[in-house]
C-alpha positions as CSV (number, residue, x, y, z in Angstrom):
1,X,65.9,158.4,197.6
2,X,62.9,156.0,198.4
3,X,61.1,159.1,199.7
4,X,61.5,161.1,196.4
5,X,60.7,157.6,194.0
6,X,57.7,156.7,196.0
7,X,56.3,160.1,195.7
8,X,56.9,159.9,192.5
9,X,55.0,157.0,191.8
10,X,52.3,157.8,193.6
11,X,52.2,161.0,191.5
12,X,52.0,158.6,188.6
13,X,49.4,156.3,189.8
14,X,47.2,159.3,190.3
15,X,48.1,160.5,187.1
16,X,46.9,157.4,186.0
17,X,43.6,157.3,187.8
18,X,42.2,160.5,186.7
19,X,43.0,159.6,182.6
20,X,41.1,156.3,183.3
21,X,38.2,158.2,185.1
22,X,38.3,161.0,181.9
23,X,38.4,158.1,179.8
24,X,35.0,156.0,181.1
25,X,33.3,159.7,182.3
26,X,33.8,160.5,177.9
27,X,32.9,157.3,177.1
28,X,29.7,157.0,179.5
29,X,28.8,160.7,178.1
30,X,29.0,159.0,174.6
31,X,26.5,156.9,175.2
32,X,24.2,159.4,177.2
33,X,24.5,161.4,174.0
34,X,23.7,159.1,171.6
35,X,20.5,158.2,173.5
36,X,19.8,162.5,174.1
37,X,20.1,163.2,170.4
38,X,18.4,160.7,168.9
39,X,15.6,161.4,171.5
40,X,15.9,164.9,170.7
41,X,15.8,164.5,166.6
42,X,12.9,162.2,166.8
43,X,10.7,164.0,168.8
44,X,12.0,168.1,167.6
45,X,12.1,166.6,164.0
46,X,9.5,163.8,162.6
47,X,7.1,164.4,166.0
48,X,7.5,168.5,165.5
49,X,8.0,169.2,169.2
50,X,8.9,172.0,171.2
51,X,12.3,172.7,171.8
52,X,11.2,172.6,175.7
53,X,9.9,169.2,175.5
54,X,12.6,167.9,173.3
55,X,15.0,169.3,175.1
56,X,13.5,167.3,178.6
57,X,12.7,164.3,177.2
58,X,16.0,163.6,175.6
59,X,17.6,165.1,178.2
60,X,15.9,162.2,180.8
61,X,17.1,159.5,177.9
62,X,20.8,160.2,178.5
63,X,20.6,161.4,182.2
64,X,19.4,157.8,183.2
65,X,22.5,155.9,181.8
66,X,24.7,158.7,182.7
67,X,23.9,158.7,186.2
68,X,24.4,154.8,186.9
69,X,28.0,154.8,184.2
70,X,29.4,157.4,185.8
71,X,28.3,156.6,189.5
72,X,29.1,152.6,189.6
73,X,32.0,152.7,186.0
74,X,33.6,156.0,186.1
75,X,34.0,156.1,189.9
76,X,33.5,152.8,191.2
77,X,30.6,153.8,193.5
78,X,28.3,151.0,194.9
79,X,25.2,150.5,197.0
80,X,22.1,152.5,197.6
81,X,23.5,156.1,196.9
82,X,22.3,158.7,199.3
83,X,19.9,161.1,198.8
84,X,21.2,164.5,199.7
85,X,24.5,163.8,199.5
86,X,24.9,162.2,195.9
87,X,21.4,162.5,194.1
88,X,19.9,165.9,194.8
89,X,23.7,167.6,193.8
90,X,23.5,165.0,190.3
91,X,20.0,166.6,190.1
92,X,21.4,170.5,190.5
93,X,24.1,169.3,188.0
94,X,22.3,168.1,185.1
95,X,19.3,170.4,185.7
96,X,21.5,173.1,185.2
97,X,22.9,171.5,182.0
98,X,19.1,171.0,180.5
99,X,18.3,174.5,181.7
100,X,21.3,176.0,179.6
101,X,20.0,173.5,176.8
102,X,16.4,174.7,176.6
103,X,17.3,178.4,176.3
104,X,20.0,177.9,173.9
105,X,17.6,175.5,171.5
106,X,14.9,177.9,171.8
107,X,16.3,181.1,171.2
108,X,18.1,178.9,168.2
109,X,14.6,177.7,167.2
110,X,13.1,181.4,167.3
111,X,16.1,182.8,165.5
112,X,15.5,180.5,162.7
113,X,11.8,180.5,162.8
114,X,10.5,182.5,159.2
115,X,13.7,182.3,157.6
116,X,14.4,180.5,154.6
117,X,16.1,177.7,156.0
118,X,14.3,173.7,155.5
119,X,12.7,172.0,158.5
120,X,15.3,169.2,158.2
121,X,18.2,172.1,158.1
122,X,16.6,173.9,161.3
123,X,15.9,170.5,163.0
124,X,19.9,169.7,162.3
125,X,21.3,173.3,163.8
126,X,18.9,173.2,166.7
127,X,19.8,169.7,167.8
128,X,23.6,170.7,167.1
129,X,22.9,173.5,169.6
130,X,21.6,171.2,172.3
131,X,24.8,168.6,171.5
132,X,27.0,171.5,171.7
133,X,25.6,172.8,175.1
134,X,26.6,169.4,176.2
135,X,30.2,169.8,174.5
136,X,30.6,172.8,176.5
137,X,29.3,171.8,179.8
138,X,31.5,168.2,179.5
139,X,34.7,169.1,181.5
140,X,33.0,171.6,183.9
141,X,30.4,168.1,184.9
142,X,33.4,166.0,184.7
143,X,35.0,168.7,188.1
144,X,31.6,168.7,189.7
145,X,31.1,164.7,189.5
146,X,34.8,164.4,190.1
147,X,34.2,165.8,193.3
148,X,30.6,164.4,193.7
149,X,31.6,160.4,193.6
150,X,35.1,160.3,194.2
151,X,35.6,158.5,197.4
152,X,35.9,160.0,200.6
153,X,38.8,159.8,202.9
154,X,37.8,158.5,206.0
155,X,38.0,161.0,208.9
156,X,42.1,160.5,211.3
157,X,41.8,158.5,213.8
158,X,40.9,160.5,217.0
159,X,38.2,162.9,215.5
């Protein structure tokens, strides 16, 4: 019976461990996005823009303090992280993110561009498309990360 309780606390624990990690991974993201979109509606609205540079720029505002929360809060991760094995895949990760952002604002931005819509209503759905890329790419970067800074088992003894 030990066998079957222990398992089943372990199970638990787990259980446990991944809500904790969803719960500082959303809360880090909140704060990346709160930096990315007010970067983004400064510069695409009152500094007029491009939806490419907007895009970057408020992309690098939230990527900074997404990168060290998730890396050293969410997972626990200290030290000098390693080049190829931790930052070039964060890079791939969130590049792809702000590649999916840039052709989503733009093609938003052209759709909307001659229409009868104000600059303060355009500058609102285009920045809601660049939030809601990040919406949608939230639980697929939570797996990747997950599997990027979770610690590694160290290798049996005898290999």
């Amino acid at each position: 019976m030990s066998g079957v309780a222990g398992r089943i606390a372990e199970l638990r624990e787990g259980r446990s461990d991944l809500f904790r990690r969803i719960f500082r991974y959303g809360t880090g993201s909140i704060v990346a996005v709160v930096c990315s979109q007010a970067t983004f509606l400064i510069l695409y609205g009152p500094v007029h823009a491009s939806t490419t540079v907007s895009s970057t720029l408020a992309w690098l505002a939230g990527a900074i303090p997404n990168y060290w929360l998730n890396r050293s809060w969410t997972w626990g991760r200290r030290g000098r992280p390693d080049v190829a094995r931790e930052l070039l895949p964060y890079a791939a990760i969130v590049l792809g993110t702000l590649g999916l952002a840039i052709i989503a604002t733009a093609a938003v931005a052209a759709a909307l561009d001659g229409t009868s819509i104000t600059d303060a209503a355009q500058t609102l759905i285009v920045a809601g498309t660049y939030f809601l890329v990040y919406v949608v790419m939230f639980g697929f970067r939570f797996l990747l990360f997950d599997r990027l800074f979770a610690p590694r088992e160290p290798p049996p003894e005898g290999r």
